[in-house]
Each structure stands twice: as C-alpha cells, then as structure tokens.
C-alpha positions, 0 to 999 in steps of 0.5 A, spaced: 341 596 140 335 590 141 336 584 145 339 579 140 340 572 141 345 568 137 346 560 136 353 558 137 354 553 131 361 547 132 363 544 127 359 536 126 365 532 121 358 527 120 356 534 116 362 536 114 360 543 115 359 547 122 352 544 124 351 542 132 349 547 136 353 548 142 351 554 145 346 559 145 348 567 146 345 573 148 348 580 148 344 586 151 350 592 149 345 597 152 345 594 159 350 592 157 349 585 159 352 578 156 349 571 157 351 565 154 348 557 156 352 551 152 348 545 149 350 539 154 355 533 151 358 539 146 363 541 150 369 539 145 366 542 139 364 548 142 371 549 143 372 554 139 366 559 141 369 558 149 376 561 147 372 566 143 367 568 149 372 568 155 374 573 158 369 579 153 364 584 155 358 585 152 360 591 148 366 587 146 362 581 144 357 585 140 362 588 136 365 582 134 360 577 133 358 580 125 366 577 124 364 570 127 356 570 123 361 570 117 366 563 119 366 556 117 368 552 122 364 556 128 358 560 125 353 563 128 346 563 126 342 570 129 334 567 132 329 571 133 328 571 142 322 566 144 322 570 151 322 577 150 321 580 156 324 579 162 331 577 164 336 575 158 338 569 161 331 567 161 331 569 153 338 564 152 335 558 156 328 558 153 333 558 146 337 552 149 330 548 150 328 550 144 334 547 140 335 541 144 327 539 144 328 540 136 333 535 136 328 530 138 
C-alpha cells in the first residue's frame, strides 16, 4: 500500500455540509506508520475525527478510512501528497500548509 494522505473535512453549519477542514491524515500501513496535523482555531468541529483517530494504529486507521470517505457530517477527501519523498510528517504538514494558504 502507497503513502496516502486524506483531508479530515468537519461540518460548517454556514455551508450545511462537512466542508472546513480540520486536519490532514497520513497512513503508510506498510511502515506501518500514522501521522495526523489539526488545522488551527478547528478544534471543536474536528471533534468527531479526534474521537475517531484516538487510540488507532496505522493498519486500523486504514482499514477503516473508506467507511468514513463515504460519511456526511465528517468525510474525508484522499489528495494526491505535495511531498513525497521523505517523512510522512512532512507529506502531512506541507498538505496543512497548503490548505490554510488556499483559505487566504
């Protein structure tokens, strides 16, 4: 299994659909590895992706992100990985900096 990298979407009730990102996830199951970054000033409509991640291992966490690509309050959206070489973490948080220079 590649590298993948997922934006954890919350619900916006401006939008009346899952549509603020809160965080973006990386899974390497074959490292097997996990590594997530929460967008700032979101903690409370990332909720639910918090209760959902804690505690999961990378395999876990990859096993059950189709289930959660298909949900409607908090979705998440798989992006192609600006970095990808390197260190997960880095893949993640050049995602996050990416997401919060588009809001602009």
């Amino acid at each position: 299994m590649a590298r993948q990298i997922w934006v954890l979407l919350g619900w916006s009730s401006a939008h009346g659909m899952a549509s603020t990102p809160v965080g973006v996830l990386g899974i390497d199951a074959d490292v097997p590895e996990a590594f997530v970054e929460w967008v700032p000033r979101e903690h409370a409509t990332g909720r639910i992706w918090r209760e959902r991640l804690a505690g999961a291992g990378a395999g876990e966490l990859a096993e059950r992100i189709p289930g959660w690509v298909e949900t409607a309050v908090a979705p998440a959206v798989h992006v192609a990985p600006l970095v990808v070489d390197g260190a997960l973490a880095d893949a993640v948080r050049a995602q996050v900096d990416d997401l919060l220079g588009s809001a602009r």
